[in-house]
SESETOR-968447 format. One record per residue: residue number from 0; residue in one letter; y, z, x of N, C-alpha, C in turn. Coordinates in nm, 3 decimals. Each point is the difference from the previous one (the first is absolute). Example, Ala and Ser with C-alpha at 12.3 -4.5 7.8 and 13.67 -1.06 7.14 Angstrom:
<sites>
<site><n>0</n><res>A</res><n_Y>-0.569</n_Y><n_Z>0.780</n_Z><n_X>1.319</n_X><ca_Y>0.119</ca_Y><ca_Z>0.000</ca_Z><ca_X>-0.089</ca_X><c_Y>0.120</c_Y><c_Z>0.000</c_Z><c_X>0.090</c_X></site>
<site><n>1</n><res>S</res><n_Y>0.105</n_Y><n_Z>-0.072</n_Z><n_X>-0.035</n_X><ca_Y>0.119</ca_Y><ca_Z>0.006</ca_Z><ca_X>0.082</ca_X><c_Y>0.109</c_Y><c_Z>0.073</c_Z><c_X>-0.077</c_X></site>
</sites>
This chain:
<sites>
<site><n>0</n><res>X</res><n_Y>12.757</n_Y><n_Z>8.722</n_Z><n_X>10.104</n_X><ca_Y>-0.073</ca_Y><ca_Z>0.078</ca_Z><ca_X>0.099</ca_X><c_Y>-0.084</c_Y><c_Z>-0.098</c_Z><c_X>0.082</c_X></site>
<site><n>1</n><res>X</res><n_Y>0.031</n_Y><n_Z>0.023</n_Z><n_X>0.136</n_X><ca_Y>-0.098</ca_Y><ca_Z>-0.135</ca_Z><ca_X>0.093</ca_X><c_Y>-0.076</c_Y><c_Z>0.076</c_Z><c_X>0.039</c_X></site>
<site><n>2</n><res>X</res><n_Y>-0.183</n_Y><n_Z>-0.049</n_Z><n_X>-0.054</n_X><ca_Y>-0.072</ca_Y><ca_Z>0.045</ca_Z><ca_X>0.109</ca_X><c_Y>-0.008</c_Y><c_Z>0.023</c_Z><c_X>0.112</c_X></site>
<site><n>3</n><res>X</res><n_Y>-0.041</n_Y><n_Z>0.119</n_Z><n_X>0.065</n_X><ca_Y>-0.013</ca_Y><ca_Z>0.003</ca_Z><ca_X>0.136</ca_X><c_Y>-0.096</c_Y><c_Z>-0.099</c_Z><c_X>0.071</c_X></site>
<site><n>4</n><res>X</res><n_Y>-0.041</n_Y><n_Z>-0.060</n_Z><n_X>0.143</n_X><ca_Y>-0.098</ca_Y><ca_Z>-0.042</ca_Z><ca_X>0.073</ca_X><c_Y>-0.098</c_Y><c_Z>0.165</c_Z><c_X>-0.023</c_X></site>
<site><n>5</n><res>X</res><n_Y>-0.112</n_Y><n_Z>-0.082</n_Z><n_X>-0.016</n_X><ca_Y>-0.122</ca_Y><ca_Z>0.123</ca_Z><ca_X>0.010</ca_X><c_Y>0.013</c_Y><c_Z>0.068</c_Z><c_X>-0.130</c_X></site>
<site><n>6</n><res>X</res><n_Y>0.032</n_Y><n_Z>0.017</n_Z><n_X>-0.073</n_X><ca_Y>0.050</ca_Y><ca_Z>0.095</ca_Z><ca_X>-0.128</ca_X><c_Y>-0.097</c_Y><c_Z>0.052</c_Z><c_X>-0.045</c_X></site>
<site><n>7</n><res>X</res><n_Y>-0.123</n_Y><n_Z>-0.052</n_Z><n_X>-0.017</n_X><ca_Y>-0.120</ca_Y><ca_Z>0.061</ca_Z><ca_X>-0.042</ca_X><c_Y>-0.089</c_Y><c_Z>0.110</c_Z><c_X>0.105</c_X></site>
<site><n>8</n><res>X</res><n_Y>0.015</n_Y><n_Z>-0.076</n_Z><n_X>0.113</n_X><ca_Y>-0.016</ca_Y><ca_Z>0.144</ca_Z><ca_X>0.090</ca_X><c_Y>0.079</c_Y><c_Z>0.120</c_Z><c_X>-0.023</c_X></site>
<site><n>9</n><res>X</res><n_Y>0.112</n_Y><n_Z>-0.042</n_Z><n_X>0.024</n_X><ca_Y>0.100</ca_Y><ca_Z>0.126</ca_Z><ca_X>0.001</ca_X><c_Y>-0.039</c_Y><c_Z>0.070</c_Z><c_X>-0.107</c_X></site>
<site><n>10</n><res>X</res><n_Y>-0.019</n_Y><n_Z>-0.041</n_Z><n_X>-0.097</n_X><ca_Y>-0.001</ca_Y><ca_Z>0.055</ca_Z><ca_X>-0.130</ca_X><c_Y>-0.117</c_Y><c_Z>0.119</c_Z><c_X>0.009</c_X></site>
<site><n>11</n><res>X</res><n_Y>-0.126</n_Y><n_Z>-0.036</n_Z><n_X>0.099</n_X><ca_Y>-0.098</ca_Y><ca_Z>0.083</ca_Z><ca_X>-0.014</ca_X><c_Y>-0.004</c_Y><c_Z>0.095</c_Z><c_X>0.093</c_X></site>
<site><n>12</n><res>X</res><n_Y>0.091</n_Y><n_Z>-0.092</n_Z><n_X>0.110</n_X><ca_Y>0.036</ca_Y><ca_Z>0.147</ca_Z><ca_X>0.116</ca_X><c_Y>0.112</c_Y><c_Z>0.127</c_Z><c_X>-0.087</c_X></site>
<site><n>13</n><res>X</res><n_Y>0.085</n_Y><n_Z>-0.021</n_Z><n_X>-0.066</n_X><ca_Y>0.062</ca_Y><ca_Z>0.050</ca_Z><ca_X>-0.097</ca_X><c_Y>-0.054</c_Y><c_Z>0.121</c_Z><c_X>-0.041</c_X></site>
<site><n>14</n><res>X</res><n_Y>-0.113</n_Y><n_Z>-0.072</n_Z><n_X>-0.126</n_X><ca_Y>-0.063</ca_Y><ca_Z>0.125</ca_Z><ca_X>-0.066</ca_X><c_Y>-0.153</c_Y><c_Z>0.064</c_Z><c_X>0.122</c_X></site>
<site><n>15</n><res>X</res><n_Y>0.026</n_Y><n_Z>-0.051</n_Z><n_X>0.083</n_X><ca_Y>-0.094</ca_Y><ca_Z>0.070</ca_Z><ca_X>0.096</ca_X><c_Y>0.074</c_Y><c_Z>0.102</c_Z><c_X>0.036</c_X></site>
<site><n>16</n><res>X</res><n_Y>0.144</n_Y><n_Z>0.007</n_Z><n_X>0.035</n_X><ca_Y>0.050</ca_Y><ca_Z>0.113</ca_Z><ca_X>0.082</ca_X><c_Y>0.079</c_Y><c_Z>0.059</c_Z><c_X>-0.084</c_X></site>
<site><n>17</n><res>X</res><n_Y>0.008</n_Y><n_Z>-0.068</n_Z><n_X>-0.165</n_X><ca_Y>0.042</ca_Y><ca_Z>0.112</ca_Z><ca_X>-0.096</ca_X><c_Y>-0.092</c_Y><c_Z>0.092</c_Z><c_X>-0.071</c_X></site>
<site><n>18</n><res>X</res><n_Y>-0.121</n_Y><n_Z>-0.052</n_Z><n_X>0.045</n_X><ca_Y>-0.077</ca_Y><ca_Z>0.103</ca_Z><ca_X>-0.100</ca_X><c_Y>-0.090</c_Y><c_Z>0.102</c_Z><c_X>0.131</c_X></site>
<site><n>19</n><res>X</res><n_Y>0.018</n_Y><n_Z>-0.065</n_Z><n_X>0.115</n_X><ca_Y>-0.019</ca_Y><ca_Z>0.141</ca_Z><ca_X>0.102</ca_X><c_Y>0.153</c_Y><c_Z>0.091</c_Z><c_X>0.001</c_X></site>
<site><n>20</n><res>X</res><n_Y>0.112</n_Y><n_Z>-0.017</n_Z><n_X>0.002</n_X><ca_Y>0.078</ca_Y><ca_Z>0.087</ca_Z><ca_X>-0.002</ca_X><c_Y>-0.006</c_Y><c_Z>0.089</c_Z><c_X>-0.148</c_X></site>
<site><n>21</n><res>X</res><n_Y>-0.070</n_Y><n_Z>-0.117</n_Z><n_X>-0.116</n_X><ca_Y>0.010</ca_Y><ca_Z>0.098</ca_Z><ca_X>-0.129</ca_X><c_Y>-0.071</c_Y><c_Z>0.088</c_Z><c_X>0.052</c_X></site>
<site><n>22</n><res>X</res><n_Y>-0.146</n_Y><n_Z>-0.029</n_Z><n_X>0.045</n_X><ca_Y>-0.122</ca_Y><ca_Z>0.178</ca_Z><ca_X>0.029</ca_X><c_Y>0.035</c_Y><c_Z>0.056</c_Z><c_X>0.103</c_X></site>
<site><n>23</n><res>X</res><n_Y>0.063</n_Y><n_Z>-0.035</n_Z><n_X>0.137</n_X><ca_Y>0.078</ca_Y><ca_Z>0.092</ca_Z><ca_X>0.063</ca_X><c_Y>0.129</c_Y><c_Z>0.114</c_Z><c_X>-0.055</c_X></site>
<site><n>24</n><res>X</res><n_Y>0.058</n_Y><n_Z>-0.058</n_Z><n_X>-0.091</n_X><ca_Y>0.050</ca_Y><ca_Z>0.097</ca_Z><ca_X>-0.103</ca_X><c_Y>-0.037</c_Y><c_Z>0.121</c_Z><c_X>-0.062</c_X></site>
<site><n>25</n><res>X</res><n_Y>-0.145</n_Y><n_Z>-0.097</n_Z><n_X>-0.068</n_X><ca_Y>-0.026</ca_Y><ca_Z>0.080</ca_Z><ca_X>-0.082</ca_X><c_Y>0.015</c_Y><c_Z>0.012</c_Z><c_X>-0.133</c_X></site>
<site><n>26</n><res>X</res><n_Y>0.095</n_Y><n_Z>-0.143</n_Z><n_X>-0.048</n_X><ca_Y>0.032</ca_Y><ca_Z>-0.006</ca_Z><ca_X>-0.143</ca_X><c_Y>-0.098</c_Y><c_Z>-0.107</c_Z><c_X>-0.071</c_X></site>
<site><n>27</n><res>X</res><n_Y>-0.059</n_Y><n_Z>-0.058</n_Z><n_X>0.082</n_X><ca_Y>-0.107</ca_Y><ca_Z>-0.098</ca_Z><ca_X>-0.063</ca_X><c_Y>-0.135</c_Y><c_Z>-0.042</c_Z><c_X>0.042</c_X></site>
<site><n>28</n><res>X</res><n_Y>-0.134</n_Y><n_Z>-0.037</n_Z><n_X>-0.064</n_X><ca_Y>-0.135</ca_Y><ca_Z>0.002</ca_Z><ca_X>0.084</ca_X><c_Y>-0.005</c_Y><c_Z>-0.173</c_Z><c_X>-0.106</c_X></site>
<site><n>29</n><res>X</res><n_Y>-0.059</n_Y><n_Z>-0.085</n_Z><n_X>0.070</n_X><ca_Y>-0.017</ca_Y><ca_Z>-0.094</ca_Z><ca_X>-0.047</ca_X><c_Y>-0.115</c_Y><c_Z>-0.034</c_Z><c_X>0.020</c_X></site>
<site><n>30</n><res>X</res><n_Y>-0.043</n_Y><n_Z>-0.086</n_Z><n_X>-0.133</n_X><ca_Y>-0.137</ca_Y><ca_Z>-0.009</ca_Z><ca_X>-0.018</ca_X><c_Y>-0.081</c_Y><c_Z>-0.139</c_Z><c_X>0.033</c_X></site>
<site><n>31</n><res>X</res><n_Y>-0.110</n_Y><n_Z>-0.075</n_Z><n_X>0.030</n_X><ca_Y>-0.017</ca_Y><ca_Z>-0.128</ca_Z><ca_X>0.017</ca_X><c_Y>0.043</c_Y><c_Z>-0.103</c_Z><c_X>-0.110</c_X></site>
<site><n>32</n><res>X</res><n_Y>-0.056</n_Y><n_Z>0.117</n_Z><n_X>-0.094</n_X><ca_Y>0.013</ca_Y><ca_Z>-0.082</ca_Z><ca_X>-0.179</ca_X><c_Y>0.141</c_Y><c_Z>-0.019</c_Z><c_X>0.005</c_X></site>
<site><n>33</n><res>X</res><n_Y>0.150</n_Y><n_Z>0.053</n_Z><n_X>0.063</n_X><ca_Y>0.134</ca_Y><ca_Z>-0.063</ca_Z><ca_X>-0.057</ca_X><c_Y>-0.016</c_Y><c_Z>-0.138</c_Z><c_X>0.054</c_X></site>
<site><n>34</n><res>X</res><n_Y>0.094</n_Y><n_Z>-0.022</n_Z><n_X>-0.074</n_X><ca_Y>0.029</ca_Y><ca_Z>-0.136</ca_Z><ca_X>0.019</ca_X><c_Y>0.140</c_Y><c_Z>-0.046</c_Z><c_X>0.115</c_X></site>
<site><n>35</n><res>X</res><n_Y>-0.026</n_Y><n_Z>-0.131</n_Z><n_X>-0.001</n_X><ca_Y>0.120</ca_Y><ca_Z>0.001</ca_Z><ca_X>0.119</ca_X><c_Y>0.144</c_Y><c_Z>0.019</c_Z><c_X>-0.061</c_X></site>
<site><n>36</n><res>X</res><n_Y>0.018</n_Y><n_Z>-0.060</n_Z><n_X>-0.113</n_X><ca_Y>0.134</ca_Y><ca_Z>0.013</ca_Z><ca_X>-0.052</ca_X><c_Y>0.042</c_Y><c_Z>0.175</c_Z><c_X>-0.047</c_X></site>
<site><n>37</n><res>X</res><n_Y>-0.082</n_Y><n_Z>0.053</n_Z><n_X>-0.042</n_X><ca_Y>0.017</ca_Y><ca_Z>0.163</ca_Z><ca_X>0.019</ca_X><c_Y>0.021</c_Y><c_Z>0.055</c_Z><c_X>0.098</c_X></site>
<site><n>38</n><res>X</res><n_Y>-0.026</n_Y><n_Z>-0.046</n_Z><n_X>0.108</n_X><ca_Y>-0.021</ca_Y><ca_Z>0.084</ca_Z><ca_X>0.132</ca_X><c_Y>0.157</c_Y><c_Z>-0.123</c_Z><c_X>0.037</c_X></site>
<site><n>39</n><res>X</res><n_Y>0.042</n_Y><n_Z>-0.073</n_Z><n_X>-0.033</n_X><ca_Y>0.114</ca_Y><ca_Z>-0.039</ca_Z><ca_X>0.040</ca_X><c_Y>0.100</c_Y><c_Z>0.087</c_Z><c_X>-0.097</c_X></site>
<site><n>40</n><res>X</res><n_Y>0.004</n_Y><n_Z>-0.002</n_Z><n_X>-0.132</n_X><ca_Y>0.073</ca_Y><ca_Z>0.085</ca_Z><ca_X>-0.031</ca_X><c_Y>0.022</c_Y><c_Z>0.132</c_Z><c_X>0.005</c_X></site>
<site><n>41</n><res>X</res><n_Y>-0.105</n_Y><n_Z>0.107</n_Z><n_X>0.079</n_X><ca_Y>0.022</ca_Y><ca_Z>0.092</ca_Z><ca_X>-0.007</ca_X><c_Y>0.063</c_Y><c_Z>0.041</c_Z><c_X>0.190</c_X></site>
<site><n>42</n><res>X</res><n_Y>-0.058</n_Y><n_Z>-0.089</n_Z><n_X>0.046</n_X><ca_Y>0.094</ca_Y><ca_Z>-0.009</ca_Z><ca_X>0.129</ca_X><c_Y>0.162</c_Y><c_Z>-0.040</c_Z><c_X>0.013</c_X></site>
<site><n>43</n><res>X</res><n_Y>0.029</n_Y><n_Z>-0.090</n_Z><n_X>-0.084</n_X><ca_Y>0.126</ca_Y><ca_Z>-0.062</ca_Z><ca_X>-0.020</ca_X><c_Y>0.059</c_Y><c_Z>0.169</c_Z><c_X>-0.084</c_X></site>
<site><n>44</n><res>X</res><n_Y>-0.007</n_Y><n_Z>0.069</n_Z><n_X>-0.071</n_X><ca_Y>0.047</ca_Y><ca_Z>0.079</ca_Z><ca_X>-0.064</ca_X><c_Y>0.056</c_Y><c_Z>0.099</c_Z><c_X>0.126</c_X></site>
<site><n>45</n><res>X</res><n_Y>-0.126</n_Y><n_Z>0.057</n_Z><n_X>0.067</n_X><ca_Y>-0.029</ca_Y><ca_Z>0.124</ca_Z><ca_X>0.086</ca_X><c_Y>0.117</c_Y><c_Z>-0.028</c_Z><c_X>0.083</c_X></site>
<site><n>46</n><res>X</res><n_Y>-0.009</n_Y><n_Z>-0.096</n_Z><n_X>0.047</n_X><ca_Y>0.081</ca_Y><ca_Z>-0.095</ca_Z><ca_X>0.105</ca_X><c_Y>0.186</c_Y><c_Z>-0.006</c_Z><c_X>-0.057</c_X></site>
<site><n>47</n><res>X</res><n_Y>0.035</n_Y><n_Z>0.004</n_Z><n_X>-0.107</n_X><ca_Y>0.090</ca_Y><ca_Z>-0.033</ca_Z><ca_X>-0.069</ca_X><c_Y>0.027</c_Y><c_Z>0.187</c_Z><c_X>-0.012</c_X></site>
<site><n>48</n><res>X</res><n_Y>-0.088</n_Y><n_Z>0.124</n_Z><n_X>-0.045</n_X><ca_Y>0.041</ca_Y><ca_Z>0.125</ca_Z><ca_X>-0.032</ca_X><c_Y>-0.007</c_Y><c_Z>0.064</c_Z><c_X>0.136</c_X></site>
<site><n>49</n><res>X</res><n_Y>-0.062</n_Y><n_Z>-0.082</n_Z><n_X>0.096</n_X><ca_Y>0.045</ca_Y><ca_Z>0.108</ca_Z><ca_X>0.136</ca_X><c_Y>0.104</c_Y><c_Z>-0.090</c_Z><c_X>0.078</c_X></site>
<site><n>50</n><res>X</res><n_Y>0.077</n_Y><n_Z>-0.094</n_Z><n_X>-0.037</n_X><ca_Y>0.101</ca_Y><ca_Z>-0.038</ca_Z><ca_X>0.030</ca_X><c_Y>-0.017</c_Y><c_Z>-0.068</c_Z><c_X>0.150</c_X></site>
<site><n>51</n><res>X</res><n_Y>-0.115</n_Y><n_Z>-0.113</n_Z><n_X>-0.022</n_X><ca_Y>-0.055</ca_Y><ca_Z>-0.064</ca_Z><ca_X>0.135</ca_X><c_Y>0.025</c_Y><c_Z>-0.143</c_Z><c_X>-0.022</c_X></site>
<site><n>52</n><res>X</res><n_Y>0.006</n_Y><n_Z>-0.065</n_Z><n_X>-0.134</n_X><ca_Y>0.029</ca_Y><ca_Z>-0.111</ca_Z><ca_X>-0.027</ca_X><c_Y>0.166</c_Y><c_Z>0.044</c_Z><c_X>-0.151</c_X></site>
<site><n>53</n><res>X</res><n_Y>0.060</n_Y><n_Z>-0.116</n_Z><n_X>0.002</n_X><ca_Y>0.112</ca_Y><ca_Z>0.026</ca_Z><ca_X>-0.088</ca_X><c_Y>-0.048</c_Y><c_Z>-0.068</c_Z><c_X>-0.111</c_X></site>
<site><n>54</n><res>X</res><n_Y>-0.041</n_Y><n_Z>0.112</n_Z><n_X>-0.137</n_X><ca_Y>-0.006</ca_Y><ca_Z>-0.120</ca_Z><ca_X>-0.132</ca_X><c_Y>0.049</c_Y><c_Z>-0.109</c_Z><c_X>-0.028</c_X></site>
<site><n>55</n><res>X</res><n_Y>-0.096</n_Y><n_Z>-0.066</n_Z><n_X>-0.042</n_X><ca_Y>0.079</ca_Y><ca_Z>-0.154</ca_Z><ca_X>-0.111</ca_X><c_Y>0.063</c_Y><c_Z>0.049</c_Z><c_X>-0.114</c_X></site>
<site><n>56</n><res>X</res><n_Y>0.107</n_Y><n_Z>-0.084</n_Z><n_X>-0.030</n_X><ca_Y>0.044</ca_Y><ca_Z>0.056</ca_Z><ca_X>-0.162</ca_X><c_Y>-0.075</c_Y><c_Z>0.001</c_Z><c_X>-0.100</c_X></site>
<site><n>57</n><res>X</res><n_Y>-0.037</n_Y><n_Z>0.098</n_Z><n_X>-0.038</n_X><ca_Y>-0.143</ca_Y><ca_Z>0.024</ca_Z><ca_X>-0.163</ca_X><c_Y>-0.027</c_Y><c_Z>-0.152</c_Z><c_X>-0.047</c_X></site>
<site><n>58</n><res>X</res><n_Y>0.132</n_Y><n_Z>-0.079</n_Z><n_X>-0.022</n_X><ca_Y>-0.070</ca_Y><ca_Z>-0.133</ca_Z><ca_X>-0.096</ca_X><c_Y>-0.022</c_Y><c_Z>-0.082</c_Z><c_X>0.082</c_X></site>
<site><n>59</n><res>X</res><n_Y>-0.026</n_Y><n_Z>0.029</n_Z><n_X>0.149</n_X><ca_Y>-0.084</ca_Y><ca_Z>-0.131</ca_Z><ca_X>0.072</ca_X><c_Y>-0.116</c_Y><c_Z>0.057</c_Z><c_X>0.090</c_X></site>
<site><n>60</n><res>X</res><n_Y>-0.067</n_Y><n_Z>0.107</n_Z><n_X>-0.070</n_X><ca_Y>-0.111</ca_Y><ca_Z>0.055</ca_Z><ca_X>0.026</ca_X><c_Y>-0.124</c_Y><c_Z>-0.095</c_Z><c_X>-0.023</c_X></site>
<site><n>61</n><res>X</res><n_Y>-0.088</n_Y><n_Z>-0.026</n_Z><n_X>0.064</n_X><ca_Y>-0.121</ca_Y><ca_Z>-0.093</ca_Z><ca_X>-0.058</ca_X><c_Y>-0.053</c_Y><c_Z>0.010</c_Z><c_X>0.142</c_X></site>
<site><n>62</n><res>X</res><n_Y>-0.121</n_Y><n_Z>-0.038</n_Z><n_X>-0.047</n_X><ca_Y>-0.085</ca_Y><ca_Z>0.000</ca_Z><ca_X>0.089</ca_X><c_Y>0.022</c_Y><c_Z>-0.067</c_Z><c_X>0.128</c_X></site>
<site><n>63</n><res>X</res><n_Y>0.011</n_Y><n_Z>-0.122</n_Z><n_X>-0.025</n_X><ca_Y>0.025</ca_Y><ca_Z>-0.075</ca_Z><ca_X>0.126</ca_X><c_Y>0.135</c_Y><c_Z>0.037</c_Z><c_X>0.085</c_X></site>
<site><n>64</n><res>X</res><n_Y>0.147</n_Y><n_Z>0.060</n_Z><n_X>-0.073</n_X><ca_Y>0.054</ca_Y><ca_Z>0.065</ca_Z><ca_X>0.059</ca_X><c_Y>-0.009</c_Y><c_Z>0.110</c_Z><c_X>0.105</c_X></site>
<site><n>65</n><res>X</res><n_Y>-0.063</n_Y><n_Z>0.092</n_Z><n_X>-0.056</n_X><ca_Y>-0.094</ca_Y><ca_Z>0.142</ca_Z><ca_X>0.082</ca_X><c_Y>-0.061</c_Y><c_Z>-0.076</c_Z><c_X>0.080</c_X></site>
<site><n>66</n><res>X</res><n_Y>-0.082</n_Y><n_Z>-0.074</n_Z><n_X>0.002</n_X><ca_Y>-0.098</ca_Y><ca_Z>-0.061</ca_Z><ca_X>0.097</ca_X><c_Y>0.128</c_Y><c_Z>-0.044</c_Z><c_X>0.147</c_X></site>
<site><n>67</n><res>X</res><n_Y>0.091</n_Y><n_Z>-0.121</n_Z><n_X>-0.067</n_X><ca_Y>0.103</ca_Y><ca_Z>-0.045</ca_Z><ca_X>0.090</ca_X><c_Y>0.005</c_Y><c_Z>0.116</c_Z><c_X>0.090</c_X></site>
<site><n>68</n><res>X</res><n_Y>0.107</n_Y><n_Z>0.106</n_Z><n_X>-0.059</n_X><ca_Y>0.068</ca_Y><ca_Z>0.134</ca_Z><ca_X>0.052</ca_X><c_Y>-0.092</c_Y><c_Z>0.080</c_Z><c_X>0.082</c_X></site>
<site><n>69</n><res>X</res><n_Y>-0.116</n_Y><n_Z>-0.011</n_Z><n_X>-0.070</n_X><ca_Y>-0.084</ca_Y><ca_Z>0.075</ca_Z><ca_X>0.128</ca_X><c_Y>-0.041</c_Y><c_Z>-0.089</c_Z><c_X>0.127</c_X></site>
<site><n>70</n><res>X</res><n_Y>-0.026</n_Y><n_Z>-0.127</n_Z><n_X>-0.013</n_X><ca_Y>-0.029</ca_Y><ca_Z>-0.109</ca_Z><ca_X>0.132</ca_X><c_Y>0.130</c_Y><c_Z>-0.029</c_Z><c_X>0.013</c_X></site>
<site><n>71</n><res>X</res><n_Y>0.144</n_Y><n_Z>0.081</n_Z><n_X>-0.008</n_X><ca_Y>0.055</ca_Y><ca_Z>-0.053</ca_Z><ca_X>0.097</ca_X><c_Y>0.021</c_Y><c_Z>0.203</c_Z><c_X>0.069</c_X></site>
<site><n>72</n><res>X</res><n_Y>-0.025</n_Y><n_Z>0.073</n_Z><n_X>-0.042</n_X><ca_Y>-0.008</ca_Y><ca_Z>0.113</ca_Z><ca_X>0.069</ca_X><c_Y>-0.102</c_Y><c_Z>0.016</c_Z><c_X>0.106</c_X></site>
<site><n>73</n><res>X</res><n_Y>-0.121</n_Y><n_Z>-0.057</n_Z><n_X>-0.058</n_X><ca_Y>-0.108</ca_Y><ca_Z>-0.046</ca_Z><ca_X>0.123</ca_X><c_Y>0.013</c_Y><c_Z>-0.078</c_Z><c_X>0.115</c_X></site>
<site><n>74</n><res>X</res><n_Y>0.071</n_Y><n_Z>-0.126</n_Z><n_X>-0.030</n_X><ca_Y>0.060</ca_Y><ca_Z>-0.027</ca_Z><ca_X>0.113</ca_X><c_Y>0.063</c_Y><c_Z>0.055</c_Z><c_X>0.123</c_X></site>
<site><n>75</n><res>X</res><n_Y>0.076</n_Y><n_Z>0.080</n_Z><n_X>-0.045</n_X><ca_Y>0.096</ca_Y><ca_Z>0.055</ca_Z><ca_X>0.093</ca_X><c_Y>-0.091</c_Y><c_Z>0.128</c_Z><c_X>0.056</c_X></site>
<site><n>76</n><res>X</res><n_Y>-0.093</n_Y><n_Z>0.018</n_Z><n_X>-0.066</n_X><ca_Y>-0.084</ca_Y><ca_Z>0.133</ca_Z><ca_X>0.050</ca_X><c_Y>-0.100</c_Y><c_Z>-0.085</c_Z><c_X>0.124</c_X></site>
<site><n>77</n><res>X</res><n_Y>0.004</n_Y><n_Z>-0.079</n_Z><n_X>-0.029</n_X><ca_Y>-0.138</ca_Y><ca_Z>-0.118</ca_Z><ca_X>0.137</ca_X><c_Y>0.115</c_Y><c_Z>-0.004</c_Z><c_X>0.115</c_X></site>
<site><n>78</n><res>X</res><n_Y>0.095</n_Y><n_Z>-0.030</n_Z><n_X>-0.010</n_X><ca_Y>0.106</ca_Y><ca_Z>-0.032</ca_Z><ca_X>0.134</ca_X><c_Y>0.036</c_Y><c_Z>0.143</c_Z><c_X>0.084</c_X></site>
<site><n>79</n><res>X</res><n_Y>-0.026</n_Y><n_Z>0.090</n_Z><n_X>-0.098</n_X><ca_Y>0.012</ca_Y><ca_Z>0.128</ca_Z><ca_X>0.084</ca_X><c_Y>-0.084</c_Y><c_Z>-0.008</c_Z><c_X>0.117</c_X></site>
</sites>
């Protein structure tokens, strides 16, 4: 997996516009106290059950994976 340029941005533009689409939903309220890797995995999931990003195969789930998959979905959401 090659890092992206910027990857750590992306990563936070990511769960910035996954966890406003989670409370525009309506399926999730997030708190200051989560943490970032929670709030990456529960975006990477949401993202994966409303069929906006395509799962990884179960045994290459990990953190830094989800992270990847979501900064490269972020990406393509900035060029819009």
């Amino acid at each position: 997996m090659k890092k992206l340029k910027d990857e750590k941005e992306l990563i936070k533009k990511a769960i910035q516009l996954g966890m406003s689409y989670a409370e525009k939903r309506g399926v999730a309220k997030f708190e200051a106290t989560d943490s970032a890797s929670e709030k990456v995995e529960y975006v990477y999931r949401l993202f994966v059950h409303d069929k906006i990003i395509q799962a990884l195969p179960e045994d290459q789930v990990s953190q830094k994976s989800m992270q990847h998959k979501l900064a490269i979905w972020a990406s393509k959401q900035v060029k819009k």
